[in-house]
C-alpha positions in Angstrom: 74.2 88.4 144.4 77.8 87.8 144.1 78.8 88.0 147.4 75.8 85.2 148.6 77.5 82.9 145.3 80.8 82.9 146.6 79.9 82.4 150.1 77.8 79.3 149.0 80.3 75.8 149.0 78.2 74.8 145.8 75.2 75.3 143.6 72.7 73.2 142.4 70.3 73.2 139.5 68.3 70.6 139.9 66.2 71.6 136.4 66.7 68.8 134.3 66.3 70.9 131.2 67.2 73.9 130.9 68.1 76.4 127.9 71.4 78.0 129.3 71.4 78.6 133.1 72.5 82.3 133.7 72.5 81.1 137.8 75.4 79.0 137.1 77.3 81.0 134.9 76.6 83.8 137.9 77.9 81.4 140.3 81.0 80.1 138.1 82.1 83.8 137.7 81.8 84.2 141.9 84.2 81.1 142.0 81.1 78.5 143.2 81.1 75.4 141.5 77.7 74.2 140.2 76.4 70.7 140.0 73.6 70.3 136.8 72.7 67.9 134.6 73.6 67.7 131.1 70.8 69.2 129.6 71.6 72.4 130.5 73.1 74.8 127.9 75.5 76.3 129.8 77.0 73.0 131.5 79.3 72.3 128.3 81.2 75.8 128.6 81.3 75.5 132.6 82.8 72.1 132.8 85.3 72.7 130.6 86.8 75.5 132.9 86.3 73.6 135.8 83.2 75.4 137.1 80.8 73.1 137.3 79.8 69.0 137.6 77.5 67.9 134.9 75.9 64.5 135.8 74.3 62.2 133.5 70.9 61.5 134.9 68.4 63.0 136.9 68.0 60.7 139.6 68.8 62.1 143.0 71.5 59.4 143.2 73.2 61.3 140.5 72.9 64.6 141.9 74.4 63.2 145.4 77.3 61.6 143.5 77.9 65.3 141.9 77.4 67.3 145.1 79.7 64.7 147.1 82.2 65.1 143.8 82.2 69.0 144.6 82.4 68.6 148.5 85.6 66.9 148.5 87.0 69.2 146.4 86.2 72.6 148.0 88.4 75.1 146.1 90.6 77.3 148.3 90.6 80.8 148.0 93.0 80.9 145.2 91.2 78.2 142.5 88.2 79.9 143.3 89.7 82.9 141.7 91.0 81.1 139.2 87.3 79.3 138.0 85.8 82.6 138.1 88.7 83.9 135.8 88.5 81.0 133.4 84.6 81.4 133.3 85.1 85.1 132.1 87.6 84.2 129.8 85.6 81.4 128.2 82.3 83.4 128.2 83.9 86.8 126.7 82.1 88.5 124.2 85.4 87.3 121.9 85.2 84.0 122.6 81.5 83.2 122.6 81.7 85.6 118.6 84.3 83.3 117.5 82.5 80.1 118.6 79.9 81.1 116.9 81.3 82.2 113.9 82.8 78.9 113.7 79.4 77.3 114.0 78.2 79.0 110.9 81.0 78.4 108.8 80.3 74.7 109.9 76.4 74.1 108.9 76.1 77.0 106.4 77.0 76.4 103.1 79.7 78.7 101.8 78.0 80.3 99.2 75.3 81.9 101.9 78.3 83.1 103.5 79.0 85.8 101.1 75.8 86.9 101.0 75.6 86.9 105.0 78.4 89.1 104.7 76.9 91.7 102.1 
């Protein structure tokens, strides 16, 4: 699949929700941009490192002003490279541990933690 992902100049998911999109983070990590709204999981992580265009609404309006955003921007060789690297990077098994490490030391109360950890 990799090899049809980075010969495509973009992917879209037109779902308007959608729990985390595995498509797009296979698509970030061939170094294709994806264009998604933002009710799809994995949007947040993928725009951050420059892998993908969330848009706002579902109207196809939107989507065109996304996919015309990605079209004019078509990554070289080089950034593409450089997305799929950052995508790896920000979806490491590290990474994604500590971010959610971090969420449970946010919304669960302290003294669960101790027990959590027995």
């Amino acid at each position: 699949m990799k090899r049809y992902y980075a010969a495509a100049d973009l992917h879209v998911v037109t779902s308007y929700i959608e729990t985390f999109s595995y498509a797009a983070v296979e698509a970030a990590l061939a170094g294709t941009c994806t264009v998604m709204t933002d009710r799809i999981g994995a949007g947040h992580w993928l725009e951050e490192v420059g892998a993908s265009v969330v848009v706002r609404g579902r109207a196809s309006e939107d989507f065109a002003a996304g996919i015309e955003s990605v079209l004019a921007q078509l990554p070289d060789a080089g950034r593409a490279r450089g997305m799929a690297e950052r995508t790896a990077e920000a979806l490491s098994l590290d990474r994604v541990t500590l971010a959610l490490e971090g969420l449970l030391m946010r919304y669960v109360p302290a003294a669960d933690h101790e027990t959590a950890a027995a």
